[in-house]
C-alpha positions in Angstrom: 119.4 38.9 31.8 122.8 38.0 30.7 123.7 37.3 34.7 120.9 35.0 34.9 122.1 33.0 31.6 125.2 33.2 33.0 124.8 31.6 36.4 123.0 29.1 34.4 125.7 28.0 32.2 127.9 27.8 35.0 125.6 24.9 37.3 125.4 23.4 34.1 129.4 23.0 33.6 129.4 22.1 37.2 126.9 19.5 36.8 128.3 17.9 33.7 131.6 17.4 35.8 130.3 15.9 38.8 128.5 13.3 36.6 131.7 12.9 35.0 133.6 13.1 38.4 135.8 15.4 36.4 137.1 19.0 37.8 134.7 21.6 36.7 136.1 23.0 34.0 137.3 27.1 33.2 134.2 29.0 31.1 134.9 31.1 27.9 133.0 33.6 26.8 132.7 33.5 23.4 132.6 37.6 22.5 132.7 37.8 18.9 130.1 39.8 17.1 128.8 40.7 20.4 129.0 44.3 21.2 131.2 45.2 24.2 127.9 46.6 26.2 126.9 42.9 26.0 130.4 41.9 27.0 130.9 44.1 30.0 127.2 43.1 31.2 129.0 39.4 31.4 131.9 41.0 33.2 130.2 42.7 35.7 128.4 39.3 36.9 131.8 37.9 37.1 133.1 36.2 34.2 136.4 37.5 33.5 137.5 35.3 30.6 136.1 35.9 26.5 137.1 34.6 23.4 137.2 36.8 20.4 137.9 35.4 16.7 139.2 38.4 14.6 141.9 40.4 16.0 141.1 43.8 14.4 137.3 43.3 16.2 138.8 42.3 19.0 141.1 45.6 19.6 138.3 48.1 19.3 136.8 46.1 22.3 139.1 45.3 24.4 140.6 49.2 24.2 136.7 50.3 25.2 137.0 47.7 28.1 140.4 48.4 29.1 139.6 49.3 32.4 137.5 46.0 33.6 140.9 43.8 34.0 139.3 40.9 31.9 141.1 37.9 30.1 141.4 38.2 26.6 141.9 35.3 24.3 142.2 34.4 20.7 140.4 31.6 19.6 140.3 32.3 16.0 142.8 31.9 12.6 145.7 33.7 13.4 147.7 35.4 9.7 150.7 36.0 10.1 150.7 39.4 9.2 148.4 39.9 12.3 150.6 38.3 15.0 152.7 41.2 16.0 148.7 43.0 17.2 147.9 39.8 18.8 151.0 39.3 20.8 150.2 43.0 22.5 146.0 42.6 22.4 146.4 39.3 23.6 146.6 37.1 27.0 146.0 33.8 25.2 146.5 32.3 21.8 144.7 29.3 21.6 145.0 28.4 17.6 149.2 28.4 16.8 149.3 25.4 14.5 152.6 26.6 12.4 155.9 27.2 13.5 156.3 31.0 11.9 153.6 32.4 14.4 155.8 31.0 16.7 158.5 33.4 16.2 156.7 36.2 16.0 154.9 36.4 18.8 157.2 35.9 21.0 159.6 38.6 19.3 156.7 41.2 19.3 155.2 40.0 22.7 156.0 43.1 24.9 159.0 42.8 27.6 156.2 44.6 30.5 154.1 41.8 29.6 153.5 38.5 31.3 154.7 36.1 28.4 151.8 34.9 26.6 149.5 32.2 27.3 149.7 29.9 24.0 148.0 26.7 23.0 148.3 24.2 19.7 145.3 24.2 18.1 145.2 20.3 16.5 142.6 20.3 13.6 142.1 16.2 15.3 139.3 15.0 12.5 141.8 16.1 9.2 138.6 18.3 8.2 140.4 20.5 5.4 138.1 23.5 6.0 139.2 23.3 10.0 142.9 25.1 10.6 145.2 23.7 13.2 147.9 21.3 13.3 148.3 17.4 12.3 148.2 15.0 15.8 152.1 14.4 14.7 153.1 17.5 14.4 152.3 18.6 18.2 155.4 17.7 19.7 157.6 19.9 17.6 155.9 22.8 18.0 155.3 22.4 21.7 159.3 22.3 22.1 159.2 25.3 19.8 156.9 27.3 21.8 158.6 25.9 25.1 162.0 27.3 23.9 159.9 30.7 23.4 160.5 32.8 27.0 158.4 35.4 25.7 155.4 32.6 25.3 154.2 30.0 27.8 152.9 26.4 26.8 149.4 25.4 28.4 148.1 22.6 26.5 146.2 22.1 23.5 143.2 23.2 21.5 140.7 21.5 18.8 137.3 22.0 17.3 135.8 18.4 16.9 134.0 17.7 13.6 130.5 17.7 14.7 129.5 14.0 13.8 125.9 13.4 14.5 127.3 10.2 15.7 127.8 10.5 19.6 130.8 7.8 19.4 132.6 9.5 16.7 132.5 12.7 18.9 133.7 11.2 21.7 136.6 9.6 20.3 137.9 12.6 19.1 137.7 13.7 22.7 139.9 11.0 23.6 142.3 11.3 20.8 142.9 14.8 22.1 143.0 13.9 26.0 145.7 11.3 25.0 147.6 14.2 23.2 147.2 16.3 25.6 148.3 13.6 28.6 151.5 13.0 26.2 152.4 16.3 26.2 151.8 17.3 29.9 154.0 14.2 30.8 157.1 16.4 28.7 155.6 19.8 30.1 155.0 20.0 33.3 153.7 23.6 32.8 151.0 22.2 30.8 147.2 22.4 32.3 145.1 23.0 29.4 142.8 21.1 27.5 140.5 23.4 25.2 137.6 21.6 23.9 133.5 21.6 24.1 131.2 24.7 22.8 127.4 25.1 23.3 126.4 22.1 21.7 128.9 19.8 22.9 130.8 20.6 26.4 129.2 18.0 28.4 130.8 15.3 26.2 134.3 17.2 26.5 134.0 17.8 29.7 133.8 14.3 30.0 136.3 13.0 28.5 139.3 15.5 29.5 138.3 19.5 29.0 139.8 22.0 31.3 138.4 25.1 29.5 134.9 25.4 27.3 134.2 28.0 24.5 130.4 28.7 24.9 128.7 31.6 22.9 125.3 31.1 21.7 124.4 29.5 25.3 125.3 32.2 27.2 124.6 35.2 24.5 122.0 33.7 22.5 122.2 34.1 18.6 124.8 35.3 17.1 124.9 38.7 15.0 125.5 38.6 11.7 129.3 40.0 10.6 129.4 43.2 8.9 132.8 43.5 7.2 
């Protein structure tokens, strides 16, 4: 069942980027509070990439899935005290937004490892229940992280405020396609724009996303959290 949603999801990414004439863009999984059984079922159709929020759930699942080579990234509030797990759990970290996770993930990130895949997370609408950086403070900590050769810069992150207004929405969108042109013109490593979930992707995919976070579309409702 999960094969057929997930074939699904994927002609529908396609479609939303040929009517945008946009690349189609990469597909996260949005794992968390999904049990790994539903997680591996994704896997074996061929999505390789998920998203989990919570590092501690996160480690119980990706150790029970350790041997399906999949693509693990963070796409939740990162506290400090939980960076040195993330840097080793981790092949992504899509929400830095303060320099002192910075530091310590690339001091913990493991020497065997590929140096981790890191993204800014901008909190674009100034919601103050949404973490993430201020649009001006991007540039500093991209340097920061580009300094880092334990960490490697892709691009940017954000989680639009979801305005029941279409153009409000899509302005965002371009707000953060403009960041993220600014900074891929000083980082040439830079290739990632992540941006769009269930509800939304088309319109980010439009307007400049490289990777989408879907969940709900592809598992269906989420469970509820127990601790």
């Amino acid at each position: 069942m999960l094969a057929d949603t997930l074939s699904e999801t994927l002609q529908h990414l396609e479609n939303a980027a040929k009517a945008a004439h946009r690349p189609t863009p990469a597909l996260l999984a949005v794992s968390k509070l999904q049990p790994a059984s539903a997680v591996a079922e994704l896997a074996r159709a061929g999505q390789r990439a998920f998203g989990e929020n919570y590092v501690q759930e996160a480690q119980a699942k990706i150790g029970e899935l350790a041997g399906m080579d999949l693509e693990w990234h963070l796409i939740g509030h990162l506290q400090s005290n939980k960076a040195e797990l993330a840097a080793h759990l981790f092949d992504w970290v899509q929400t830095v937004d303060r320099h002192k996770l910075i530091g310590a993930l690339s001091r913990y990130r493991p020497a065997d490892r590929a140096p981790l895949n890191v993204l800014v997370q901008v909190n674009i609408d100034d919601e103050a229940s949404k973490h993430g950086c201020r649009p001006d403070e991007v540039a500093s900590l991209a340097e920061a992280i580009a300094a880092e050769p334990r960490l490697r810069l892709r691009g940017l992150m954000a989680i639009p405020a979801p305005h029941p207004d279409t153009a409000r929405r899509i302005d965002a969108f371009r707000r953060m396609q403009a960041l993220q042109d600014q900074l891929a013109a000083k980082h040439p490593g830079v290739d990632t724009l992540s941006m769009g979930m269930s509800e939304d992707y088309a319109l980010a995919v439009a307007h400049g996303a490289t990777m989408v976070r879907i969940g709900t579309a592809l598992f269906g409702a989420r469970p509820a959290r127990t601790a």
